[in-house]
Steps between C-alpha positions, in 0.01 A plus 500: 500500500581874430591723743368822436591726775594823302848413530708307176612198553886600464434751725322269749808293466769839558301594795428156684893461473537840664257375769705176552814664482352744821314183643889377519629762673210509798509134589889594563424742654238359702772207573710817660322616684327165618857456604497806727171424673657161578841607599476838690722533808573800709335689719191633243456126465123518579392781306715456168396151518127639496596759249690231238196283530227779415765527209476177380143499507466755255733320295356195444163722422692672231634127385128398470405832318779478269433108436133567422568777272756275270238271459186747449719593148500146406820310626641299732659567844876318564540397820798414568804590725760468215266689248526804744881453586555506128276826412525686823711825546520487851743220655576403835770644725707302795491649787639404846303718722137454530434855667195794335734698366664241248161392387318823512783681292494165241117487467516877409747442211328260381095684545727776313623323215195329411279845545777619213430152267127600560471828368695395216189224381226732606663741184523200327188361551264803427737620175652232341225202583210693535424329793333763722360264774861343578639820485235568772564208698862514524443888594331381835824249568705818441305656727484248818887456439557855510270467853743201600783690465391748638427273816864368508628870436340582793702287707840648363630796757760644292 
């Protein structure tokens, strides 16, 4: 069957490998910050440990968003840990100390450089795929990163 969604098919196919691409990057990044939640130690212990787990709540919404919107165009969802190594920007860091400021300063480079990928395929989206509702849809992940980095900012005193 057709899919007629107002979108071409190539472009259905340019924009659900953006989508995967970004789908990549927040299951890493939900991995991250998983990893934080788990592994806090200090003296903040209790509340970053609330904090990183209010965080990865709203990632693994986004995750579900993101998944559901690759296959309302019409194709497939990988789901795979080596299918995100492999297309994801972000990558992991070792770290010996387990402590809020590590993670927090981490998990803001990271909300950073995928707020900069995402303004990139919103420009893409609406111009060059005429794809106005992605373009939409990956403006409201811009915008709760930006309000997730601005939560970790927060935290950073100088």
């Amino acid at each position: 069957m057709k899919i007629q969604i107002g979108i071409d098919e190539n472009h259905r196919k340019a924009v659900a490998d953006k989508l995967i691409k970004i789908l990549a990057d927040e299951n890493i990044l939900l991995m991250k910050t998983k990893n934080a939640h788990w592994n806090i130690e200090g003296s903040d212990f209790n509340d970053k440990y609330k904090f990183f787990k209010n965080q990865s709540k709203q990632l693994d919404k986004i995750i579900n968003s993101i998944a559901k919107r690759i296959r309302s165009i019409g194709h497939v969802v990988p789901a795979t840990l080596q299918t995100y190594l492999s297309l994801a920007h972000l990558t992991e860091k070792n770290r010996e100390e387990n402590n809020s400021e590590v993670f927090i300063t981490e998990l803001l480079e990271d909300h950073e450089s995928l707020i900069l990928i995402l303004c990139r395929h919103i420009i893409n989206c609406k111009d060059d795929l005429h794809d106005i509702a992605t373009s939409h849809f990956i403006t409201r992940l811009l915008e709760t990163h930006q309000k997730m980095a601005w939560h970790l900012r927060s935290f950073i005193t100088d």
